[in-house]
PDB file of N, CA, C and O in Angstrom:
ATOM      1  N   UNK A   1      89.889 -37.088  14.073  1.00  0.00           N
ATOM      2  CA  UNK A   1      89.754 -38.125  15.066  1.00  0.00           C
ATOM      3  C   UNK A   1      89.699 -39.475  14.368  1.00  0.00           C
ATOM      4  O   UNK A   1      89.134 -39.664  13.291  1.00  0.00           O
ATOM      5  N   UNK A   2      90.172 -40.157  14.898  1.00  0.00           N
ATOM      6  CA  UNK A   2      90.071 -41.821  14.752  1.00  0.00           C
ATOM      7  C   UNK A   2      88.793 -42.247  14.634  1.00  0.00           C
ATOM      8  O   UNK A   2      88.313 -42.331  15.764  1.00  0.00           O
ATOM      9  N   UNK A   3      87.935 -42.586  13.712  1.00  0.00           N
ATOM     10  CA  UNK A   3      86.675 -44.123  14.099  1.00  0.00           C
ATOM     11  C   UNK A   3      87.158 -44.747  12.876  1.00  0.00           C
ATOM     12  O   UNK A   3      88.026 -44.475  12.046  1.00  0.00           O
ATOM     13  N   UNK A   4      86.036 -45.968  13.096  1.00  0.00           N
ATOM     14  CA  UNK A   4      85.845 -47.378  12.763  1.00  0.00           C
ATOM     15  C   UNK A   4      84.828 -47.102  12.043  1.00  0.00           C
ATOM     16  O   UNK A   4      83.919 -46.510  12.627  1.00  0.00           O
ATOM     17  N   UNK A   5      84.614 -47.471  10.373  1.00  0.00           N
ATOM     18  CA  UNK A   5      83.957 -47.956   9.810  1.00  0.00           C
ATOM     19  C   UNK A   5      82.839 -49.332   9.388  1.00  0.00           C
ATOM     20  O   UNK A   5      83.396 -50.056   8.563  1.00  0.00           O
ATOM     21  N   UNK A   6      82.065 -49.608   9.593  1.00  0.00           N
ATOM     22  CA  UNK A   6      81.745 -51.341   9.056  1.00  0.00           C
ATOM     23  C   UNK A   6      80.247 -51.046   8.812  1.00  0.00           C
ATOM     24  O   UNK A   6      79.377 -50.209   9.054  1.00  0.00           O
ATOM     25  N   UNK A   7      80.431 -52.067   8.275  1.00  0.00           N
ATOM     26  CA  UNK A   7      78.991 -52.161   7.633  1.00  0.00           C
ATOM     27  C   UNK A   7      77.843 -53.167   8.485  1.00  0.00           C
ATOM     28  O   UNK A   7      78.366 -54.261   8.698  1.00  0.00           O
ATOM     29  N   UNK A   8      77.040 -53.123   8.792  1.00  0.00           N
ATOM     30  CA  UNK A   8      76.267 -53.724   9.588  1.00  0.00           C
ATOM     31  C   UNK A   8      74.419 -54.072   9.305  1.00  0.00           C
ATOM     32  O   UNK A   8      73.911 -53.244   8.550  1.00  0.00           O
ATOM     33  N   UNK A   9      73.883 -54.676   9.592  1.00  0.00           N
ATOM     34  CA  UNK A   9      72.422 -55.262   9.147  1.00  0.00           C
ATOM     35  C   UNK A   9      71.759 -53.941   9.175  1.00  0.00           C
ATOM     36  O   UNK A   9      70.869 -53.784   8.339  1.00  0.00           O
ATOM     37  N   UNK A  10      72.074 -52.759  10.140  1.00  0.00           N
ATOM     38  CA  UNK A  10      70.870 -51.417   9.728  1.00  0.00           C
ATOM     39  C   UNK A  10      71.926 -50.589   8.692  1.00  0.00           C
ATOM     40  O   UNK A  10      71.639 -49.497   8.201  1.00  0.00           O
ATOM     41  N   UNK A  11      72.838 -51.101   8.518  1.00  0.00           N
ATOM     42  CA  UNK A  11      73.611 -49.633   7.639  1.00  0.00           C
ATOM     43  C   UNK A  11      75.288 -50.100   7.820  1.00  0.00           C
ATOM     44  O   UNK A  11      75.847 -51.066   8.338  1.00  0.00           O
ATOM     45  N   UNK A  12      75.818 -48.687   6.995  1.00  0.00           N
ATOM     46  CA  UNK A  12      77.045 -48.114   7.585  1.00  0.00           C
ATOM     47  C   UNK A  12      76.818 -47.337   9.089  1.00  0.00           C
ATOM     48  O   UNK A  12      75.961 -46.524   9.434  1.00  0.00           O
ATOM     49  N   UNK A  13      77.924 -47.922   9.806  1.00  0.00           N
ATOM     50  CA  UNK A  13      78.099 -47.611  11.087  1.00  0.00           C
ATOM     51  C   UNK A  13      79.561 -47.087  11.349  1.00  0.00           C
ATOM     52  O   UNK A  13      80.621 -47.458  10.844  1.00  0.00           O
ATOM     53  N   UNK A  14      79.333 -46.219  12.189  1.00  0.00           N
ATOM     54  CA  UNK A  14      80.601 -45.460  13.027  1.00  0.00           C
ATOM     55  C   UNK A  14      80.951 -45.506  13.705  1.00  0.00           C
ATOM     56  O   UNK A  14      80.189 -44.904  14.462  1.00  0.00           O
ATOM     57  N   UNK A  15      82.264 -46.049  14.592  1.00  0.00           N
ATOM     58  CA  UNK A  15      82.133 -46.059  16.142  1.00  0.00           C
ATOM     59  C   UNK A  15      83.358 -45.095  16.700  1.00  0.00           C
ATOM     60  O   UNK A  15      84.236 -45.469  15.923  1.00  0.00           O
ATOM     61  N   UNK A  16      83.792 -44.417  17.270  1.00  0.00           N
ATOM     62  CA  UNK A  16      84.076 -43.556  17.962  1.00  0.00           C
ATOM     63  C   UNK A  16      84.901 -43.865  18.984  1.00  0.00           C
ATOM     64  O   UNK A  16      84.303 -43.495  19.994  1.00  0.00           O
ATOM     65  N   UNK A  17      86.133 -44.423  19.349  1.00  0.00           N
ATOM     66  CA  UNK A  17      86.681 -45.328  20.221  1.00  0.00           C
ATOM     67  C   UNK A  17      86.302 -43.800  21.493  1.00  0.00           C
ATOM     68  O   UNK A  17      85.382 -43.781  22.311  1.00  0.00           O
ATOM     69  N   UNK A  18      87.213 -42.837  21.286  1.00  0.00           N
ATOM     70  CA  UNK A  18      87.348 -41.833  22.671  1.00  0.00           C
ATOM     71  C   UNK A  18      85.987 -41.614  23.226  1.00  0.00           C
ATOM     72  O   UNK A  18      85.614 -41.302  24.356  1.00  0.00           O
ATOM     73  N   UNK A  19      85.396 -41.843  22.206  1.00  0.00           N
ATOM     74  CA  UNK A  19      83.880 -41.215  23.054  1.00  0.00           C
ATOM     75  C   UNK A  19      82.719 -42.047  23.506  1.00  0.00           C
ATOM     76  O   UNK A  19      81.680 -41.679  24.055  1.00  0.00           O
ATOM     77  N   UNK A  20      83.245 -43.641  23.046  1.00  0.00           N
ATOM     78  CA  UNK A  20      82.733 -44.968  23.416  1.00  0.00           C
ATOM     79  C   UNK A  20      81.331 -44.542  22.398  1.00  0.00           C
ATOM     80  O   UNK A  20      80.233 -44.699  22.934  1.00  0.00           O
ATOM     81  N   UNK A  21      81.352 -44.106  21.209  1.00  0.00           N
ATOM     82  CA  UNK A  21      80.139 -43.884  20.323  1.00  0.00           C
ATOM     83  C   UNK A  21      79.744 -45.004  19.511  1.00  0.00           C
ATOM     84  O   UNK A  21      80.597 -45.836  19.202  1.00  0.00           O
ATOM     85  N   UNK A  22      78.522 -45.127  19.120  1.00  0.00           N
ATOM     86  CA  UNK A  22      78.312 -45.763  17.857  1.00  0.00           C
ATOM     87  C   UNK A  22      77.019 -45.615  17.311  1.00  0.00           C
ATOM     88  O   UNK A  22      76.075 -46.003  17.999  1.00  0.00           O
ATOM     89  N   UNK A  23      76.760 -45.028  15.981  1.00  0.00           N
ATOM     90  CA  UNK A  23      75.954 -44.141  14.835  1.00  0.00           C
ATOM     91  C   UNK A  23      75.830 -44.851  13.912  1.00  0.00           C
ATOM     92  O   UNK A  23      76.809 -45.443  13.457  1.00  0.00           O
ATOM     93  N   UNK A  24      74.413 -45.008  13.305  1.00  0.00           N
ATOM     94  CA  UNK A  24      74.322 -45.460  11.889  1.00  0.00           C
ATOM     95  C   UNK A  24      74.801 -43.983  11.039  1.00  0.00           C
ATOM     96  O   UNK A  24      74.631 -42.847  11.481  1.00  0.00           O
ATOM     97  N   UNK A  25      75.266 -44.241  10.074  1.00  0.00           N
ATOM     98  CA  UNK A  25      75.309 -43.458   9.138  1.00  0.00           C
ATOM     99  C   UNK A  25      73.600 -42.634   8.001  1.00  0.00           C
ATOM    100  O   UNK A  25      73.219 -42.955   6.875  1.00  0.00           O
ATOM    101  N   UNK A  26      73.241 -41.973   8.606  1.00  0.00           N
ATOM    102  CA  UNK A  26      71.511 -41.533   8.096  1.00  0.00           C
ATOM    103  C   UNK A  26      71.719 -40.817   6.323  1.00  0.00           C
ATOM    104  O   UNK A  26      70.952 -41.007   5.380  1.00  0.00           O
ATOM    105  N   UNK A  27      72.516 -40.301   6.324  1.00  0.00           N
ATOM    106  CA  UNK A  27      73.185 -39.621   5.115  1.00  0.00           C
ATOM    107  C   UNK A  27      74.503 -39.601   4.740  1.00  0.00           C
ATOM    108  O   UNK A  27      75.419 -39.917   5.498  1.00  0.00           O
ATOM    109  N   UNK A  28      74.720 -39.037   2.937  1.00  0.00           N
ATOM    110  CA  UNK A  28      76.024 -39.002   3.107  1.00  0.00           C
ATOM    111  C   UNK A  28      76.109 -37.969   1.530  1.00  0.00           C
ATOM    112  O   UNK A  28      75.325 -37.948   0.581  1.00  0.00           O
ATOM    113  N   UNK A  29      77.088 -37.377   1.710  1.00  0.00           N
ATOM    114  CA  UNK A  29      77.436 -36.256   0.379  1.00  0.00           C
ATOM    115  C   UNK A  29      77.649 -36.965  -0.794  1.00  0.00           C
ATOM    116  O   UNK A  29      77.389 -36.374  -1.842  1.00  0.00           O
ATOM    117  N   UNK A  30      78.220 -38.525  -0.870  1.00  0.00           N
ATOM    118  CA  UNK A  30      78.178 -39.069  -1.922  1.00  0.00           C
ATOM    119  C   UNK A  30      78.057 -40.631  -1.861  1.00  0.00           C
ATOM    120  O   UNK A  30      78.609 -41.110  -0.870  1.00  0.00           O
ATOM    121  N   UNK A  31      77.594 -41.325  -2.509  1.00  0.00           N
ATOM    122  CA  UNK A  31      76.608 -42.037  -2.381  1.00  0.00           C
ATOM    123  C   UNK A  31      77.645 -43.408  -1.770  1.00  0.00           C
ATOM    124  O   UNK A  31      77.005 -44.108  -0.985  1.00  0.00           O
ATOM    125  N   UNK A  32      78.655 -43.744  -1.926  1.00  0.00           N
ATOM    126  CA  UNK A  32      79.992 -44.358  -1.567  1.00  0.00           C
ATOM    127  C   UNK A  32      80.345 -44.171  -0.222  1.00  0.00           C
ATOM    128  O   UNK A  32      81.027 -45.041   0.320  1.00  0.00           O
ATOM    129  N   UNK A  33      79.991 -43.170   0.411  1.00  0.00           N
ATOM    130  CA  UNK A  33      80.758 -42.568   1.735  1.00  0.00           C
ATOM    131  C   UNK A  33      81.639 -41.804   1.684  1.00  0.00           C
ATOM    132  O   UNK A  33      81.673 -40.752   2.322  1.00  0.00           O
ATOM    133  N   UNK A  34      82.431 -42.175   0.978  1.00  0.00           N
ATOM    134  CA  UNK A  34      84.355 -41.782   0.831  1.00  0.00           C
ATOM    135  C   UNK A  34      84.066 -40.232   0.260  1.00  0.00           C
ATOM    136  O   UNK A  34      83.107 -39.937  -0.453  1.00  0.00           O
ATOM    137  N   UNK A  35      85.051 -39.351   0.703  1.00  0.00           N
ATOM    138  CA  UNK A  35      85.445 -38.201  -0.003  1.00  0.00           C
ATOM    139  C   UNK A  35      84.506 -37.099   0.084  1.00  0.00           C
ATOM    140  O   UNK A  35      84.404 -36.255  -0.806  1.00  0.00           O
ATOM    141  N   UNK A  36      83.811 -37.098   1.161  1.00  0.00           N
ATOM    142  CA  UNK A  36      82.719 -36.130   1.275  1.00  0.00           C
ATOM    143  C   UNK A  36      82.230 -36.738   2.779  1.00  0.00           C
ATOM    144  O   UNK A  36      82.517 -37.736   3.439  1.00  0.00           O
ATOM    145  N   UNK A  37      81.277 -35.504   2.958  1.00  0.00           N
ATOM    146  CA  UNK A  37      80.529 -35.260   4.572  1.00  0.00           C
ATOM    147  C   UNK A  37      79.990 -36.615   4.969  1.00  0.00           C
ATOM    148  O   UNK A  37      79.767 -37.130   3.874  1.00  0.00           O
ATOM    149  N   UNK A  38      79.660 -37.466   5.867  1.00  0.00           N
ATOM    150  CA  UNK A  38      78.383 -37.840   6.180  1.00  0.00           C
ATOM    151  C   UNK A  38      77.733 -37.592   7.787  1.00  0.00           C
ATOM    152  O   UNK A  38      78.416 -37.395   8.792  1.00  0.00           O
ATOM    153  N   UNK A  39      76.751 -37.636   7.746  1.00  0.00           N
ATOM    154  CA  UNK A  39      75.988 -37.095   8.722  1.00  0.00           C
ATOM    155  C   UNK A  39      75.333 -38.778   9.671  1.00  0.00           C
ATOM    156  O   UNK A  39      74.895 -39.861   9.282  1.00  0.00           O
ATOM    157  N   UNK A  40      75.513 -38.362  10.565  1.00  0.00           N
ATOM    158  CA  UNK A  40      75.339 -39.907  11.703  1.00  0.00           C
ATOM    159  C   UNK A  40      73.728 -39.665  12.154  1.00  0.00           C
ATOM    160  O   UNK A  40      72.939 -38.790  11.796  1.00  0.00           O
ATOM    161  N   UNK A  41      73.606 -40.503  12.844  1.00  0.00           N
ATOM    162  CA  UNK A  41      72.144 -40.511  13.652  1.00  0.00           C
ATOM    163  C   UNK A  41      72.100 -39.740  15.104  1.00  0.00           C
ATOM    164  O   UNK A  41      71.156 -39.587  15.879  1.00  0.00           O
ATOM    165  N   UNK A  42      73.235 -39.384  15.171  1.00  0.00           N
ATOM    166  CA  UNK A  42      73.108 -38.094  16.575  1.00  0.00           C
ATOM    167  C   UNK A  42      73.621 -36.985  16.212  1.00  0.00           C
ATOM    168  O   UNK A  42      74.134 -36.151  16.958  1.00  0.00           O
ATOM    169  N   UNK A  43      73.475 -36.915  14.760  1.00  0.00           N
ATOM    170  CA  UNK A  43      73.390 -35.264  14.449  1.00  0.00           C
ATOM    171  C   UNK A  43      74.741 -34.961  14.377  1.00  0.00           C
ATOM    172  O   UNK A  43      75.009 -33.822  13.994  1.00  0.00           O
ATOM    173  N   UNK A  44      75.720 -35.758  14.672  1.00  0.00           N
ATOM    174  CA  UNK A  44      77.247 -35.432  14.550  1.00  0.00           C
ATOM    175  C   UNK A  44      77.516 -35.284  12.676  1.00  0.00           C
ATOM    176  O   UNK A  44      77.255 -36.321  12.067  1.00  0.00           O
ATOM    177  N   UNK A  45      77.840 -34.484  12.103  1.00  0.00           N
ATOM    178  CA  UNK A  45      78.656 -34.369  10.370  1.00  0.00           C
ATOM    179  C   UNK A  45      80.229 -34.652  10.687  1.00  0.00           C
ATOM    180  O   UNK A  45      80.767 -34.161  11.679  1.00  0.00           O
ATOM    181  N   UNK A  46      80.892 -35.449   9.798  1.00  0.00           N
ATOM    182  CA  UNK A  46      82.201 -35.932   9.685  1.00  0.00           C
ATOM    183  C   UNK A  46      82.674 -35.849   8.098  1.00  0.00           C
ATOM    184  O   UNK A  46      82.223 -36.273   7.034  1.00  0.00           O
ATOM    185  N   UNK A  47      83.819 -35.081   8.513  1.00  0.00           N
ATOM    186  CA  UNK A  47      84.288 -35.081   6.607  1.00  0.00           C
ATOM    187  C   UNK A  47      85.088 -36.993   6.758  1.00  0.00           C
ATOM    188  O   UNK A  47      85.844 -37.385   7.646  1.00  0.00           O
ATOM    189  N   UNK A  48      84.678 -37.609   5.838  1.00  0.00           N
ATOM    190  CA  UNK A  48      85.509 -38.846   5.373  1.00  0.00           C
ATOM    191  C   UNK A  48      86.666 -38.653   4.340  1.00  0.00           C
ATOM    192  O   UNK A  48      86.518 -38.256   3.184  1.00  0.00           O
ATOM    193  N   UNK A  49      87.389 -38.865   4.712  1.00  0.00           N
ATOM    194  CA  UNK A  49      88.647 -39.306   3.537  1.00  0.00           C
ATOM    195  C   UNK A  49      87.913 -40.278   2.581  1.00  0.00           C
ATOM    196  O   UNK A  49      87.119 -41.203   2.751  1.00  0.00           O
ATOM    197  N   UNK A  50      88.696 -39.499   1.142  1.00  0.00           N
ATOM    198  CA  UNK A  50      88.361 -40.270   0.114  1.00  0.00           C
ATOM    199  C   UNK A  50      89.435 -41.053  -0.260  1.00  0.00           C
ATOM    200  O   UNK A  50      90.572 -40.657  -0.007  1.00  0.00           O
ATOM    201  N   UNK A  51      89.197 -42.408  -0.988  1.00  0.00           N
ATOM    202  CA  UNK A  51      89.846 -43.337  -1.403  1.00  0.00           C
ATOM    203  C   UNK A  51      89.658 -43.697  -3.485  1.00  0.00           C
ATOM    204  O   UNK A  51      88.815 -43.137  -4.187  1.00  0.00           O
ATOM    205  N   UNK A  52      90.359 -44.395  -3.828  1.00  0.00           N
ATOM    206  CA  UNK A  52      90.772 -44.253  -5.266  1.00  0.00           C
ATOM    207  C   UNK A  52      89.396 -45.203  -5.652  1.00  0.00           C
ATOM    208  O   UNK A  52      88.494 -44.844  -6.408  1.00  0.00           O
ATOM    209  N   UNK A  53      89.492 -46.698  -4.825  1.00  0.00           N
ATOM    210  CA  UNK A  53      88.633 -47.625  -4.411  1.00  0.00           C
ATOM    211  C   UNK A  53      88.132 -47.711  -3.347  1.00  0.00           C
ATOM    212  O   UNK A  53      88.611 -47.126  -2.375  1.00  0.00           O
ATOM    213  N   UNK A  54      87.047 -48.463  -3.275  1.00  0.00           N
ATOM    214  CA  UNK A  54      86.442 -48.100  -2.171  1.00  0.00           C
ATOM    215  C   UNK A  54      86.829 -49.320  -0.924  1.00  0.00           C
ATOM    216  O   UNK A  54      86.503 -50.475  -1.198  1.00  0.00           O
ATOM    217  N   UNK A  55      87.442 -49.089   0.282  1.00  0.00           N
ATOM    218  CA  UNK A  55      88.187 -50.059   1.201  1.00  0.00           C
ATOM    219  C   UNK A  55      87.365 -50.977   1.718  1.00  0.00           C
ATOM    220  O   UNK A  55      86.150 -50.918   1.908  1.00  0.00           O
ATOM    221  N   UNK A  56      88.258 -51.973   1.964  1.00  0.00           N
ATOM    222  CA  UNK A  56      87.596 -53.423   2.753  1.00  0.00           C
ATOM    223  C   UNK A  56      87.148 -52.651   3.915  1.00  0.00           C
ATOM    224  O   UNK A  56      87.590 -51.570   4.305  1.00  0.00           O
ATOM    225  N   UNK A  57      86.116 -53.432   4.457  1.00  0.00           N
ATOM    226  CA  UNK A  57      85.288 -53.119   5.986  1.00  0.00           C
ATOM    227  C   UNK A  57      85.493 -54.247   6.303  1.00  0.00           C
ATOM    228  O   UNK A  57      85.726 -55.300   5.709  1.00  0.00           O
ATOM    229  N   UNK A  58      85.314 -53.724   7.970  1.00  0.00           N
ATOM    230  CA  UNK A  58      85.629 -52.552   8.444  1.00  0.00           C
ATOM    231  C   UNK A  58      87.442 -51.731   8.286  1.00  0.00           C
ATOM    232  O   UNK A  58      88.551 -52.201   8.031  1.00  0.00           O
ATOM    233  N   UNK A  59      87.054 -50.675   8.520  1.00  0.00           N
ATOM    234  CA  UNK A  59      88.367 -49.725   8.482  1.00  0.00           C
ATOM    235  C   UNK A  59      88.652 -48.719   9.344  1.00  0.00           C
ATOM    236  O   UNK A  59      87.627 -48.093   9.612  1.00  0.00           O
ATOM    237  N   UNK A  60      89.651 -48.288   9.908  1.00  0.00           N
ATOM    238  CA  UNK A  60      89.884 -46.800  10.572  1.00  0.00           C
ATOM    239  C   UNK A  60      89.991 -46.313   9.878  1.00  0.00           C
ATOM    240  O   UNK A  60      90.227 -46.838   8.790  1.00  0.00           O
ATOM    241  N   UNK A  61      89.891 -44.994  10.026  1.00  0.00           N
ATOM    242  CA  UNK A  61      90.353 -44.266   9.191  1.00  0.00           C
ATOM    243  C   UNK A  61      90.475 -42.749  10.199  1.00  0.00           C
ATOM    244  O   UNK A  61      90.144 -42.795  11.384  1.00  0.00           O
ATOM    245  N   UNK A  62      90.953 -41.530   9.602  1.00  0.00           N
ATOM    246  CA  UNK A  62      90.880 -40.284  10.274  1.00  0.00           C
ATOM    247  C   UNK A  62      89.655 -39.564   9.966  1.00  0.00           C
ATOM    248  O   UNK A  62      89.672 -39.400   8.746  1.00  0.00           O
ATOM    249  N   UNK A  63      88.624 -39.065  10.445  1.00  0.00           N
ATOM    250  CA  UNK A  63      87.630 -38.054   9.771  1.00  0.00           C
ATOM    251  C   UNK A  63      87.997 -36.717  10.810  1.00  0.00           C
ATOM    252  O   UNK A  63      88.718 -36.704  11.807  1.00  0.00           O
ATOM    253  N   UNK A  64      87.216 -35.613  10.179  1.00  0.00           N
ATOM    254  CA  UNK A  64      87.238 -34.520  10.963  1.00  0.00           C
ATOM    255  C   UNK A  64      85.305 -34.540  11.015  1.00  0.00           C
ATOM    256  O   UNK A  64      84.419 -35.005  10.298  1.00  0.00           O
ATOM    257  N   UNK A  65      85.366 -33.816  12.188  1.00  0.00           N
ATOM    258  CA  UNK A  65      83.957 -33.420  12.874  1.00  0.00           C
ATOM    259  C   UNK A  65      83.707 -32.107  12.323  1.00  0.00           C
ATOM    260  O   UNK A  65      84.376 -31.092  12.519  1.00  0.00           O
ATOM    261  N   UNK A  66      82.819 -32.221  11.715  1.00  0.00           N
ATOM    262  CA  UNK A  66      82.213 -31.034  10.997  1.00  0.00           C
ATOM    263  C   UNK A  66      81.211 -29.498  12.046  1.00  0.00           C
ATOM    264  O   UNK A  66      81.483 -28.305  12.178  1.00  0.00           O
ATOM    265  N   UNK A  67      80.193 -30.258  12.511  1.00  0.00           N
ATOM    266  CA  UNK A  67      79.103 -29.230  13.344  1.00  0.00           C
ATOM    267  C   UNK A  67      78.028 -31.061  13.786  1.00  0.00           C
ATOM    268  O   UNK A  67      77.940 -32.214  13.365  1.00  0.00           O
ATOM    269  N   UNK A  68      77.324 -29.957  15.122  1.00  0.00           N
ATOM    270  CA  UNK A  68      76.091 -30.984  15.399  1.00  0.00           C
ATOM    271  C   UNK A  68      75.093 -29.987  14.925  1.00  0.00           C
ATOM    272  O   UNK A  68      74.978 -28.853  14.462  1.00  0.00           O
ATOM    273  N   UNK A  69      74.188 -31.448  15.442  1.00  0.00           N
ATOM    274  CA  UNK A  69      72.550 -30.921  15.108  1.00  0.00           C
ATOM    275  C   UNK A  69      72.186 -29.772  15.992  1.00  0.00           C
ATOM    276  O   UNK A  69      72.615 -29.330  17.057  1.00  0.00           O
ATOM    277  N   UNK A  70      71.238 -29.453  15.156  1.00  0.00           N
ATOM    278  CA  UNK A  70      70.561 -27.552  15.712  1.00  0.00           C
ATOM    279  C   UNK A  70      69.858 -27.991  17.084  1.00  0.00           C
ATOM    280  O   UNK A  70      69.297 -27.150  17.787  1.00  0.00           O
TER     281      UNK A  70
END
């Protein structure tokens, strides 16, 4: 799926155009974002595409939806 990356005064944030969402980023598999899981503030996990460098913000990009919270 499509979101939006940017960086914002509480964090990295996610927004979600289809689902009118928007998540701080609470965790992440590597400390960059890029190229590994991160986990949002409603329990949603998203694999991120990794990059060589790390991209201007904000960005689209494609992630896949991993699992929600228990």
């Amino acid at each position: 799926m499509k979101v939006m990356v940017r960086n914002t005064l509480k964090g990295m944030e996610v927004y979600v155009p289809k689902k009118d969402l928007e998540e701080i980023v609470v965790e992440s598999e590597k400390d960059d974002l890029w190229g590994g899981w991160a986990k949002l503030s409603n329990g949603w996990m998203l694999e991120m595409p990794s990059f060589d460098s790390p991209p201007k913000l904000p960005i689209t990009v494609d992630a896949r939806r991993l699992a929600d919270a228990e």
